[in-house]
C-alpha positions as CSV (number, residue, x, y, z in Angstrom):
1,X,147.4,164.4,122.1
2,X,151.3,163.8,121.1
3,X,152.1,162.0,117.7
4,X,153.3,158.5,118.2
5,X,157.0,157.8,116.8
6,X,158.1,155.1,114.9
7,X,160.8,154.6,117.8
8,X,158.0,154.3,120.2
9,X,155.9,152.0,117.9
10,X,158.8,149.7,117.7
11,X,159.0,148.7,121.0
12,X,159.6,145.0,122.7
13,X,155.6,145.2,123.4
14,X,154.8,146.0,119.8
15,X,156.6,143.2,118.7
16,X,155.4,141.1,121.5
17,X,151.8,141.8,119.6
18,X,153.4,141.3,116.5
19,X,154.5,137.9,117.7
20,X,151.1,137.1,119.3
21,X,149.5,137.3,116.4
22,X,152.1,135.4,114.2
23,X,151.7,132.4,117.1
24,X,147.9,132.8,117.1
25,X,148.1,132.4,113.0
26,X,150.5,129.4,113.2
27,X,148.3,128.1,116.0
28,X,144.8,128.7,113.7
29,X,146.8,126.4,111.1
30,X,147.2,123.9,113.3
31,X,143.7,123.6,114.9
32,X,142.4,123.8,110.9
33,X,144.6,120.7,110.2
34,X,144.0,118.4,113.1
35,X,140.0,119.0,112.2
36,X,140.6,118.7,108.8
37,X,142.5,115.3,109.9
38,X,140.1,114.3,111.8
39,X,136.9,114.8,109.6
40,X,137.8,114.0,105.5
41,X,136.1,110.9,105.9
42,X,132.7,112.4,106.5
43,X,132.7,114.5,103.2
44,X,131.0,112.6,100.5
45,X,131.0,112.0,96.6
46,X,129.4,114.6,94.6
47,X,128.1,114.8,91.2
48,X,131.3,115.1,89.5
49,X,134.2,113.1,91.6
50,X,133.7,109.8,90.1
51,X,134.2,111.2,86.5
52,X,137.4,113.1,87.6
53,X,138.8,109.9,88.9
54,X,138.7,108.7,85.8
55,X,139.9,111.8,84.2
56,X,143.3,111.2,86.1
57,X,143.5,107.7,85.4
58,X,143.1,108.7,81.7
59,X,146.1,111.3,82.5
60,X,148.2,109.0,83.9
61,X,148.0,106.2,81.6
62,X,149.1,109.1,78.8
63,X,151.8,110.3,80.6
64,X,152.9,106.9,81.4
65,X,152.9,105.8,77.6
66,X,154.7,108.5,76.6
67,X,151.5,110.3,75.2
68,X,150.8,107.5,72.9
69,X,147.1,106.2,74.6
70,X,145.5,110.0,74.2
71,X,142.3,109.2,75.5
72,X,141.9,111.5,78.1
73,X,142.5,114.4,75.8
74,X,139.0,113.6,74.1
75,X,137.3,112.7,78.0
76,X,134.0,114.8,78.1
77,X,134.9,117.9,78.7
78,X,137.4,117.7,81.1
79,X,140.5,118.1,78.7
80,X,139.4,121.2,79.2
81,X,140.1,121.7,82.2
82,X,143.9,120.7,84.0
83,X,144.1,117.6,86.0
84,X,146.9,117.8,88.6
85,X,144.8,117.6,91.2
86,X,143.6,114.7,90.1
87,X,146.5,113.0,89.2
88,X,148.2,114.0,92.5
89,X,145.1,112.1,94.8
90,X,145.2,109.1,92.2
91,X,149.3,108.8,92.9
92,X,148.7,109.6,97.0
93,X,146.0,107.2,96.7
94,X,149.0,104.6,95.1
95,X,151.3,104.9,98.5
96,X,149.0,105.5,101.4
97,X,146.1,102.9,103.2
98,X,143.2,105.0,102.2
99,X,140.3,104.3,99.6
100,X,141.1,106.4,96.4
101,X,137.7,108.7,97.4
102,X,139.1,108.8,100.9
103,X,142.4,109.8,99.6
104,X,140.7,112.9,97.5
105,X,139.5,114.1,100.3
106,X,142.5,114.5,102.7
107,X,144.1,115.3,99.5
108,X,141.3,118.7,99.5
109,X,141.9,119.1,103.1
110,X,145.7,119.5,102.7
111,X,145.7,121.9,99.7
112,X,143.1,123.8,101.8
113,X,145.3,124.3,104.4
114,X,147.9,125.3,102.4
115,X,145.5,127.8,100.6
116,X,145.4,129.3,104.1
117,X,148.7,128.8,104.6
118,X,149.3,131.4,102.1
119,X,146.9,133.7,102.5
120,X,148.3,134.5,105.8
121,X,151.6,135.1,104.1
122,X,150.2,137.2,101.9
123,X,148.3,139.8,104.3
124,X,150.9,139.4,106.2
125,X,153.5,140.9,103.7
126,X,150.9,143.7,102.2
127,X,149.6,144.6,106.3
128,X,151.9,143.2,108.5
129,X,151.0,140.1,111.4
130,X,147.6,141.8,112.9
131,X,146.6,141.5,108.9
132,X,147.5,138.3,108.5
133,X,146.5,136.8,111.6
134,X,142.7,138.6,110.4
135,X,143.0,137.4,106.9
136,X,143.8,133.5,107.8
137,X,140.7,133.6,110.6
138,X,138.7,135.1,108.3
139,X,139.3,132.2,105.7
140,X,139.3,129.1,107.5
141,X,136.0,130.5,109.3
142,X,134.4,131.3,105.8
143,X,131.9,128.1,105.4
144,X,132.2,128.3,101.7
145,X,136.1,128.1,101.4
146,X,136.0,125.3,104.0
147,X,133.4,123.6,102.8
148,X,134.9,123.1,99.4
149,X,138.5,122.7,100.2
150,X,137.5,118.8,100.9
151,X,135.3,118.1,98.0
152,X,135.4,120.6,94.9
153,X,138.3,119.4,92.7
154,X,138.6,122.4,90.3
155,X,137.5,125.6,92.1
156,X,139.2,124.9,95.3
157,X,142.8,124.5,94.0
158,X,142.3,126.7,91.7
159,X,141.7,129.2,94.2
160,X,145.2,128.0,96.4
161,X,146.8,128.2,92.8
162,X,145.9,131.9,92.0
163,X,147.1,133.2,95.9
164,X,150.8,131.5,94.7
165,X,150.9,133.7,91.7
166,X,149.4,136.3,93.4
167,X,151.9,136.6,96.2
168,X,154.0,136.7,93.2
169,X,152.7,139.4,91.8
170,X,152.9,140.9,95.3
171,X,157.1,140.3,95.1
172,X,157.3,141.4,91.8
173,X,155.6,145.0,92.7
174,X,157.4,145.3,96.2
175,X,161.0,144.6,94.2
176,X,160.2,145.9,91.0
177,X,162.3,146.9,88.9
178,X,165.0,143.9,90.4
179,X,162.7,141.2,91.2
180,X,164.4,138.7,92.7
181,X,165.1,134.7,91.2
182,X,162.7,133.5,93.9
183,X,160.0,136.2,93.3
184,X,160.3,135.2,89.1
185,X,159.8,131.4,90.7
186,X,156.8,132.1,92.6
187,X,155.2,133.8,89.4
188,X,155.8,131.2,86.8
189,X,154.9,128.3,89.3
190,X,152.0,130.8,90.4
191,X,150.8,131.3,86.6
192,X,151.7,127.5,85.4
193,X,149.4,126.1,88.4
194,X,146.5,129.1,87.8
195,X,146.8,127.9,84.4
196,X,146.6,124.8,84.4
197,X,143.8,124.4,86.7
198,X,141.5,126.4,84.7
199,X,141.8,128.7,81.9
200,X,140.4,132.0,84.1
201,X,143.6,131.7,85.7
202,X,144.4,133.9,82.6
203,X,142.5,136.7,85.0
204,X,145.5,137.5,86.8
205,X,146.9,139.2,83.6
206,X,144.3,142.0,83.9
207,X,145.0,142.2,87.3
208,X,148.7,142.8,86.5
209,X,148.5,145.2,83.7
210,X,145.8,147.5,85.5
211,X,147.3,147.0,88.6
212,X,151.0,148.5,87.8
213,X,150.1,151.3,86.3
214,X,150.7,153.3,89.0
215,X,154.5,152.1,89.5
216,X,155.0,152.4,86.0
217,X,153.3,155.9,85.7
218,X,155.8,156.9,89.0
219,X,158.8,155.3,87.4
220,X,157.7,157.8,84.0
221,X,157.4,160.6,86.2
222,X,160.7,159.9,88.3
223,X,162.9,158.4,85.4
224,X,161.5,159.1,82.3
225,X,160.1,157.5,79.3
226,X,163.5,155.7,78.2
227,X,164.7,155.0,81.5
228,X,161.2,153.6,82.7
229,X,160.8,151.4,79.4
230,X,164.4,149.8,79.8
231,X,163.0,149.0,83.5
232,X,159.9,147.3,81.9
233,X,161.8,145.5,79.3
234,X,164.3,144.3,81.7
235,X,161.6,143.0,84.1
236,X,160.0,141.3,81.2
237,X,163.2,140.0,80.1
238,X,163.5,138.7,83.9
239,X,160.5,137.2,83.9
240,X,161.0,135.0,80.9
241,X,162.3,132.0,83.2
242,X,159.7,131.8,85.6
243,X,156.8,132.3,82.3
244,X,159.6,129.1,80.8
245,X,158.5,127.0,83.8
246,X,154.8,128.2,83.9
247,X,154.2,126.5,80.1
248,X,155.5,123.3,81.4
249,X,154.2,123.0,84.6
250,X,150.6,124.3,82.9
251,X,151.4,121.6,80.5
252,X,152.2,118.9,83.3
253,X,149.0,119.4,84.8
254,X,146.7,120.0,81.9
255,X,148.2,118.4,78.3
256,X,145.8,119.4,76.3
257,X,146.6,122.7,76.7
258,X,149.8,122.7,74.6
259,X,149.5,119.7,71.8
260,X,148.3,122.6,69.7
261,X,149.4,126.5,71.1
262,X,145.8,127.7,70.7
263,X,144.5,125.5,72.5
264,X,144.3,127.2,75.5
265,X,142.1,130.4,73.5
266,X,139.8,127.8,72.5
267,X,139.1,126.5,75.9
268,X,137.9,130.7,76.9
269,X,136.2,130.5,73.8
270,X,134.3,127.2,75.0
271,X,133.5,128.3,78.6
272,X,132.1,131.7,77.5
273,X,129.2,129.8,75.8
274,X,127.0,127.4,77.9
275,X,127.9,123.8,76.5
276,X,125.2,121.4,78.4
277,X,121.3,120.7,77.7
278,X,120.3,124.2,80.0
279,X,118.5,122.8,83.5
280,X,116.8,124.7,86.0
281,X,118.0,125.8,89.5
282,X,116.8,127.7,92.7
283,X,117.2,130.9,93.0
284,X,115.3,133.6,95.5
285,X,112.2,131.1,95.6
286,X,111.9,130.9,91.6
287,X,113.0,128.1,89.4
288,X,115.3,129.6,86.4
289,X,117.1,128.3,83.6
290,X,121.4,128.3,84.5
291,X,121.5,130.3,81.3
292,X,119.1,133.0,82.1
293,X,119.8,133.8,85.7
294,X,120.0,137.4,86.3
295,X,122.9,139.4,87.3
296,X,121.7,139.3,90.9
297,X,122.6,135.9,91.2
298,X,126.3,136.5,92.5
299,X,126.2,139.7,94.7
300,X,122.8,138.1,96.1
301,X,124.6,134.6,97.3
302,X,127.7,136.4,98.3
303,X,126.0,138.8,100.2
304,X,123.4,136.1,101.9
305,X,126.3,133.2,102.5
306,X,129.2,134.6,103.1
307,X,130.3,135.5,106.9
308,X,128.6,139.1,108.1
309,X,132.0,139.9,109.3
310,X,133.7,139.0,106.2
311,X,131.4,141.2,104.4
312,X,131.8,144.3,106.6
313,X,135.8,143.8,106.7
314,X,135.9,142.9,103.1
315,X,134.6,145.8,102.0
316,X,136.2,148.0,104.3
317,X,139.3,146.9,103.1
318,X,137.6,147.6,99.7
319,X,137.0,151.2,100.4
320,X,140.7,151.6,102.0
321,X,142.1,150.2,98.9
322,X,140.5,153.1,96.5
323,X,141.1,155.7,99.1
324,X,144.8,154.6,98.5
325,X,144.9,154.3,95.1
326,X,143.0,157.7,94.2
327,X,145.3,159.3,97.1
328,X,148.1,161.6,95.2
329,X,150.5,161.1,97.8
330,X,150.6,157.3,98.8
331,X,153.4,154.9,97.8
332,X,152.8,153.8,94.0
333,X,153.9,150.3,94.8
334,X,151.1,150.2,97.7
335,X,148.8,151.5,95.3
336,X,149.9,148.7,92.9
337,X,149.5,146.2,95.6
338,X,146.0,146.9,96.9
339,X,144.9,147.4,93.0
340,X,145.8,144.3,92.3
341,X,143.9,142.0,95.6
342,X,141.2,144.9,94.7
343,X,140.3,143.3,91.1
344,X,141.2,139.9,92.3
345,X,138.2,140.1,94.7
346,X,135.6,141.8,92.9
347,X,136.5,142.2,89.0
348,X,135.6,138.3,88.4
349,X,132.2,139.0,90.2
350,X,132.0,142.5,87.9
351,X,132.7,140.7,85.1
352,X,130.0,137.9,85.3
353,X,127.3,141.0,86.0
354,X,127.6,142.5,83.1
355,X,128.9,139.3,80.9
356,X,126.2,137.3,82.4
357,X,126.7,133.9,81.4
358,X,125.5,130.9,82.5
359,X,125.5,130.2,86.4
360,X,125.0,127.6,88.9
361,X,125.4,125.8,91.8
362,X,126.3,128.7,94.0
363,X,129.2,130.1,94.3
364,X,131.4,127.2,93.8
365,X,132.9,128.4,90.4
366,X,134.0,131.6,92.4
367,X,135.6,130.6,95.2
368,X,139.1,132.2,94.1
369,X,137.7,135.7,95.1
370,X,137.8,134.2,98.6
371,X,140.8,134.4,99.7
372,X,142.0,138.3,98.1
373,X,138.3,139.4,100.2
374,X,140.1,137.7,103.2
375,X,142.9,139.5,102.4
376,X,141.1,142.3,102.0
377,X,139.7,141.9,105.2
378,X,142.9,141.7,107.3
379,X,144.3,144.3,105.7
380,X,141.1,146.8,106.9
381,X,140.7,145.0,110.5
382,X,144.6,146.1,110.5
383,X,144.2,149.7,109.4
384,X,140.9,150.2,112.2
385,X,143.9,148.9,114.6
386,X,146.3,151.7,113.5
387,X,143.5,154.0,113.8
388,X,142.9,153.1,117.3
389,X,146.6,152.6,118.2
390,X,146.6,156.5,117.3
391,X,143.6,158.3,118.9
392,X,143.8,157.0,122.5
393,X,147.1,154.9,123.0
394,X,145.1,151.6,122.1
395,X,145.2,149.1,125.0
396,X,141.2,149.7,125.9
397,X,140.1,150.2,122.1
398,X,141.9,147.6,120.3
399,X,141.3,144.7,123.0
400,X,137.7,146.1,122.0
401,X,138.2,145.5,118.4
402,X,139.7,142.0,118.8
403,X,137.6,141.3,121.0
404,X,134.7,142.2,117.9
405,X,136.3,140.0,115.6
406,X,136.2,137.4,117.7
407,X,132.3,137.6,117.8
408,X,132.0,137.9,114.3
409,X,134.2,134.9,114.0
410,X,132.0,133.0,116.5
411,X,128.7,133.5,114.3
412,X,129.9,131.3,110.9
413,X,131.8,128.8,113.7
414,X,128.8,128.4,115.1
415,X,127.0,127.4,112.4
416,X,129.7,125.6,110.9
417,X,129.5,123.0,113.7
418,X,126.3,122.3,113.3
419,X,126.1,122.1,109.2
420,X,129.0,119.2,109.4
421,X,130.0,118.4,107.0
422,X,127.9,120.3,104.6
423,X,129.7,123.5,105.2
424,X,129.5,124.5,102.0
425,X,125.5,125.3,102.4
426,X,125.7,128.1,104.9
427,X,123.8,130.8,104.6
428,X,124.9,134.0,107.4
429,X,121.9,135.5,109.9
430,X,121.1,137.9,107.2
431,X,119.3,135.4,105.6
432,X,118.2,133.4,108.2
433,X,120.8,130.4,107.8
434,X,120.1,127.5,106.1
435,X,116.4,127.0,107.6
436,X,115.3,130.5,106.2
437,X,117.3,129.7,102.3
438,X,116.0,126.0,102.2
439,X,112.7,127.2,100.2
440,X,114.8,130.2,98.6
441,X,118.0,128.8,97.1
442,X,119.8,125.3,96.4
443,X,122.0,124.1,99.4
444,X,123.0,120.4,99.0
445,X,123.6,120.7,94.9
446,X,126.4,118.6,95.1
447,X,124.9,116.1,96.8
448,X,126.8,115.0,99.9
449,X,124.4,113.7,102.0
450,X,124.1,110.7,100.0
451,X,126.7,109.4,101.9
452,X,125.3,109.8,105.7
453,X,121.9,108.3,104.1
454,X,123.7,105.3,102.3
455,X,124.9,105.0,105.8
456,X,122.4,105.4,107.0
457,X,120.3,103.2,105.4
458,X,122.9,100.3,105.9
459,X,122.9,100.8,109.7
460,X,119.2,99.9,109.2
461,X,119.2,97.1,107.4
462,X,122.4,95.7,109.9
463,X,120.4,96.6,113.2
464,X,117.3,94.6,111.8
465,X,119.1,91.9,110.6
466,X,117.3,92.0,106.8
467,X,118.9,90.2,103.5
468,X,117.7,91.0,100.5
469,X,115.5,88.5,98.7
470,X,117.2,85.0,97.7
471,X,119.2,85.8,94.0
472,X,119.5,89.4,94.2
473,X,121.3,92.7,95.9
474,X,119.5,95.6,97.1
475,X,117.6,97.5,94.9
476,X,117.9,100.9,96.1
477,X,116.1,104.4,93.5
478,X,118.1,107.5,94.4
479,X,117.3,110.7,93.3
480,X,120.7,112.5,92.9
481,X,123.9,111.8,92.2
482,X,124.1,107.6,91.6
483,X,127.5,106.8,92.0
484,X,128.2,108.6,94.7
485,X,125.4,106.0,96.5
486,X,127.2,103.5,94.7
487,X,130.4,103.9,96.4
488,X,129.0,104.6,99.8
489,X,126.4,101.9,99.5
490,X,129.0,98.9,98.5
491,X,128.5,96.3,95.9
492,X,126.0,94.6,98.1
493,X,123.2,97.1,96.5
494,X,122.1,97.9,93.2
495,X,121.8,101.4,92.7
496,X,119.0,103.5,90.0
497,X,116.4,105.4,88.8
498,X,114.1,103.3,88.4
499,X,111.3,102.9,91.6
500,X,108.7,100.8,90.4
501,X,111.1,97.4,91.4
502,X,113.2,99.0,94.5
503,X,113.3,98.2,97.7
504,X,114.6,101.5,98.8
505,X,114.4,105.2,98.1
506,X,117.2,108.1,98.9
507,X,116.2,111.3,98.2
508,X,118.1,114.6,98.3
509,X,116.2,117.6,99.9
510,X,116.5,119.4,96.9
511,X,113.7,120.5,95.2
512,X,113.4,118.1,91.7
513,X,113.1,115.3,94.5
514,X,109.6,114.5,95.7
515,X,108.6,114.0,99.1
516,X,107.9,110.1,99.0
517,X,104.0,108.5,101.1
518,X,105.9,105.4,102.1
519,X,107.9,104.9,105.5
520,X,111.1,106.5,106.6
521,X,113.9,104.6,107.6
522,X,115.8,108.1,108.0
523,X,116.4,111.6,108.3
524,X,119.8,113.9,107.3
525,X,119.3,117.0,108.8
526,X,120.9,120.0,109.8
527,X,119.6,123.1,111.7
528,X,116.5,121.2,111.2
529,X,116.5,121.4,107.5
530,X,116.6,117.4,105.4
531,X,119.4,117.3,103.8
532,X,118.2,113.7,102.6
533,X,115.6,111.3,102.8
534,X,115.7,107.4,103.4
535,X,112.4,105.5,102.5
536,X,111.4,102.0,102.5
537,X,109.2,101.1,99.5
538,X,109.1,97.8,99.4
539,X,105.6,96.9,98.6
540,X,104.6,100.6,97.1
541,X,104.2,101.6,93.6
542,X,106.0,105.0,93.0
543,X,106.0,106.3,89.7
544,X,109.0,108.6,90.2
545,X,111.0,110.0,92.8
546,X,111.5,113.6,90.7
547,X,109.2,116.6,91.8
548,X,110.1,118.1,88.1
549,X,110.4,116.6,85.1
550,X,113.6,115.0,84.3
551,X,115.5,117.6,82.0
């Protein structure tokens, strides 16, 4: 069989491919962001959103008096934590027609978007157009990433924040030792947003000092020992701008972080200790304190929720990237490269095994792995193209392999569609979806099906034409988040606890929620699994709508 030349590679139907798949990327964008349009509204509060509405009000009212009101840098424990996007959806919320809760979630969608936005960029530098076209499918088709784009606060821009100062990183290996004024920008913005979203954005320094080792241990071996450490000090002088605007847009978005420089060190030292009363979740059919869960927990949920095809190319591209880097010959800025989206999709989960500290609610707090395991995953489903391309000319075997993507795509879509909108709960075949995990693990922990039962519960009372009795609202228990009902509900019900003098009950399908002997007005299911429950108790006596004991 005859070698293939780069002159033959680069011909008008190569880049016709190339182009394809750039088109079929833009058009994926597109397709996310009409849905996205089209469905924010049906996302609802979850345990924390009302608090972090406050949080920005809190920021904004500091900012605005010239950081004389300081309240907000004393607000639970979310000084701890930077606010931009809150304080970007509480400004939105200021200039468009939307309800401030409404406006947080098309606020989510967007930055989603752009999260895949820019994941796509990035496979696409490291792997070329079949890499990135694989990476941005791969993302927007991964339940958990969609899911929280519209409704997680912290994790989700968090995890758009690190891919910025990760294609910086990117820049700065592929240009190094000259990095370019626009590469130095994309790292300080990269490291001030990572930053200031949360403190683990810090992570990325690790990645960075392991991850150039190998261009630094080339540019010894080529240069050196002075010439390669006038390279580093000259980079590091470089860099100094873009670190410059990285402190002040860290301390735009989170002030806390520099009233006092060590602040920052004292927000790691906070988070690597538990700091609430410990509760008890679901985990593989056992109930177990947050702070004991074992070091299962994470390769477990990853393994059982995230897309089968995401797994299998994730890892792939895992294996490729240590086949690189432990290869003598290969490039030592590819090595650098893959390194780096190597620990940024697996060290966090390494770390947490062996740290183990406290964990909960899923996955959510590790949803910035997604995106490098996407890229990951483009770059692998672009190397088995190569592969093919070279051992029988390609036209038979890689239709094949798109055409295997495609149904590997098709399995979390599938399910996708009919979770809406609690996306976030997927669990893949391998565990049976969602009605197999329902008795195994915790799905709806945020709560979001409050909202379709607080509608639903109103379309009852509407269709039959009921008013509550003369002098009062709606009493309505609700086991889960309250405020949350609260806002979907309306101030024409009061909301509680308390069951003994309630008209109404809604219930989560969670397991500290008790299965109520009184009529139901309605159902929230999904692959037939409740999601929530709407009773009428008027008349009953129940004690308590918790299955456990309150914590």
């Amino acid at each position: 069989m005859s070698s293939i030349t780069s002159s033959e590679l680069d011909t008008p139907t190569r880049r016709s491919i190339e182009q394809t798949c750039d088109d079929l990327a833009i058009m994926t964008l597109g397709i996310v962001t009409v849905i996205a349009g089209l469905t924010f509204r049906d996302y609802g509060l979850g345990w924390d959103d009302y608090t972090h509405a406050e949080y920005a009000d809190l920021l904004l009212k500091m900012l605005g008096s010239g950081f004389k009101d300081v309240h907000a840098l004393s607000f639970a424990n979310l000084y701890m934590y930077g606010g931009g996007f809150d304080m970007a959806a509480a400004l939105l919320h200021k200039v468009i027609p939307l309800e401030l809760f409404e406006t947080r979630r098309l606020l989510g969608a967007i930055v989603g978007v752009i999260g895949l936005a820019l994941t796509w960029r990035l496979a696409r530098r490291i792997s070329g157009p079949i890499a990135g076209l694989a990476a941005v499918l791969l993302l927007a088709l991964c339940p958990l990433f969609y899911g929280h784009m519209f409704m997680n606060p912290k994790d989700a821009p968090f995890a758009v924040a690190m891919v910025v100062l990760m294609i910086g990183l990117v820049r700065l290996a592929q240009e190094y030792p000259s990095p370019s004024a626009y590469t130095i920008l994309i790292v300080g913005l990269g490291a001030g947003l990572s930053l200031g979203c949360r403190v683990l954005g810090g992570l990325a320094l690790i990645y960075a000092l392991l991850g150039f080792i190998p261009i630094w241990r080339a540019d010894i071996r080529d240069n050196g020992w002075r010439t390669a450490g006038f390279h580093l000090a000259r980079v590091g002088y470089l860099l100094l701008p873009g670190l410059v605007l990285g402190y002040l847009v860290m301390g735009l978005i989170w002030p806390w972080s520099i009233i006092e420089p060590a602040n920052p060190l004292r927000a790691v030292t906070y988070f690597s200790h538990f700091f609430e009363k410990p509760w008890k979740e679901l985990f593989d059919g056992a109930l177990v304190s947050v702070p004991d869960m074992p070091w299962s927990y994470l390769p477990t949920l990853f393994a059982l929720q995230l897309p089968e095809v995401m797994i299998a190319l994730g890892l792939a591209g895992l294996v490729i990237a240590i086949a690189t880097i432990i290869r003598p010959g290969a490039d030592p800025k590819r090595k650098t490269i893959l390194s780096m989206i190597a620990l940024a999709a697996f060290l966090p989960l390494a770390i947490a095994m062996v740290k183990r500290p406290a964990l909960y609610n899923g996955v959510r707090h590790f949803i910035f792995v997604l995106p490098p395991m996407a890229v990951l995953g483009g770059i692998a489903f672009a190397r088995i193209m190569e592969w093919l391309k070279r051992a029988d000319g390609g036209r038979v075997s890689q239709g094949l392999a798109f055409v295997a993507l495609a149904v590997g795509l098709m399995l979390p879509l599938v399910q996708m569609v009919r979770l809406h909108p609690y996306e976030y709960t997927h669990f893949n075949y391998i565990a049976g979806t969602v009605r197999e995990a329902d008795d195994r693990f915790m799905l709806d922990y945020w709560g979001l099906a409050l909202k379709q039962a607080s509608d639903a519960l109103r379309d009852h009372i509407e269709e039959n034409h009921e008013a509550p009795p003369a002098g009062r609202k709606w009493k309505v228990a609700v086991c889960g988040p309250q405020r949350p009902a609260q806002v979907a509900l309306g101030r024409g019900y009061n909301i509680g606890w308390d069951s003994h003098a309630a008209d109404f009950a809604m219930t989560l399908g969670e397991f500290y929620c008790k299965g109520l002997n009184a009529p139901v007005i309605a159902e929230i299911k999904r692959d037939d699994v409740v999601f929530a429950k709407v009773y009428d108790i008027r008349g009953l006596s129940i004690a308590s709508l918790l299955a456990v004991p309150a914590p």
